[in-house]
N, C-alpha and C positions, 0 to 999 in steps of 0.2 A: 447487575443493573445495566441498562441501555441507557446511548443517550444519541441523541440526533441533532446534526450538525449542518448547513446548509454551505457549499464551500462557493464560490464566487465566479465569476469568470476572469480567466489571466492568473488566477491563483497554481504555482506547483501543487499537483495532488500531494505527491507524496512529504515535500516541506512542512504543508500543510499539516498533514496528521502528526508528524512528528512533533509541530509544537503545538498542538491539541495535547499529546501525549506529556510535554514537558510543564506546560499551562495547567492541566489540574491535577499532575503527579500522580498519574496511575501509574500506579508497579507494575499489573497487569490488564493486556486488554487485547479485543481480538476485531476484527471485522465482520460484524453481522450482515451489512447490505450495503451496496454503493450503487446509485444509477445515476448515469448523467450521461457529459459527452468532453473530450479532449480535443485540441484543435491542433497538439504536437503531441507527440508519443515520443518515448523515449523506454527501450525495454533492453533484456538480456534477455538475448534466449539461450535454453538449456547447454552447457558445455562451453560456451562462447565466452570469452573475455572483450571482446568487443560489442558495447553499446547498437542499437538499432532505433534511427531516429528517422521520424516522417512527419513532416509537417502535412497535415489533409486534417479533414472531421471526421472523429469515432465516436460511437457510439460505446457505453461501459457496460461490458455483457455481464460482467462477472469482476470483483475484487473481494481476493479471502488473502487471509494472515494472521500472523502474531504482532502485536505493538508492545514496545517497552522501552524505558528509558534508554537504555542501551541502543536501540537502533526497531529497525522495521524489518521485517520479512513479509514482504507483500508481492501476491499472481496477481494480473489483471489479463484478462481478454476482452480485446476490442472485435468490433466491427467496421466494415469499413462501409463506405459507399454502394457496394455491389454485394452488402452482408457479408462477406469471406469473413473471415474470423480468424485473428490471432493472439496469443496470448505471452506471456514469459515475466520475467523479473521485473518489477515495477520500480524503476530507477527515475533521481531528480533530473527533471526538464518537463516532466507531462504537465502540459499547461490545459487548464478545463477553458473550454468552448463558451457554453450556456451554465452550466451548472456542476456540479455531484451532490448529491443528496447521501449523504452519510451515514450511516447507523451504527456505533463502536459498544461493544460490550465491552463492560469494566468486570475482573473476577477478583473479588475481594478474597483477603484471603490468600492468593497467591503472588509470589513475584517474578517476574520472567527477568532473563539476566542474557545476553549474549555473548557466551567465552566462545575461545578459540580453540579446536576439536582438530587434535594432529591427525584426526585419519582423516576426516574429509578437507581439513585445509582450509573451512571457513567456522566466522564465530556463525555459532550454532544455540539454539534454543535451552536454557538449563531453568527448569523448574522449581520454585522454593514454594513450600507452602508454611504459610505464617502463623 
């Protein structure tokens, strides 16, 4: 089941979805589509423990993931001004510009749960199907 969501401007994306996700208790859900644009970015990129914050106007090329009570695991890649393109860990501070126009798939039937995984060192995605 899809459902679309219109997020604001000044709103955190990612706050945002999370209490989307706590709001109508989906166990399980993923990110179908997201377009809009940020006016702060706030990202992790690959390997870094240090956040990457820029306040400018992006554009939202792309946001994929998993949602679940437990928590988020969300990529986003921006655009910037002169089109460059960057993407990484979509972390709290990404503040929307004009818009995001949302689109979350719910999968009934399943539930996503975020344990803690000693080889990689983060909670990581575990599957239940109901």
């Amino acid at each position: 089941m899809l459902h679309a969501f219109r997020l604001r401007p000044g709103q955190d994306l990612k706050q945002s979805l999370q209490a989307l996700v706590r709001e109508r208790g989906w166990k399980a859900a993923y990110l179908a589509a997201c377009a809009g644009s940020l006016r702060r970015a706030c990202l992790r990129f690959a390997d870094q423990s240090e956040a990457w914050v820029c306040e400018d106007r992006f554009e939202i090329v792309s946001l994929s993931g998993t949602l679940c009570p437990d928590g988020l695991h969300l990529h986003i890649a921006l655009a910037g001004r002169d089109g460059s393109v960057t993407g990484g860990h979509l972390l709290d501070g990404c503040l929307i510009y004009t818009t995001a126009e949302v689109v979350i798939g719910e999968l009934p039937g399943y539930a996503f749960r975020r344990l803690h995984d000693p080889d990689t060192g983060y909670a990581e995605l575990a599957v239940e199907e109901l």
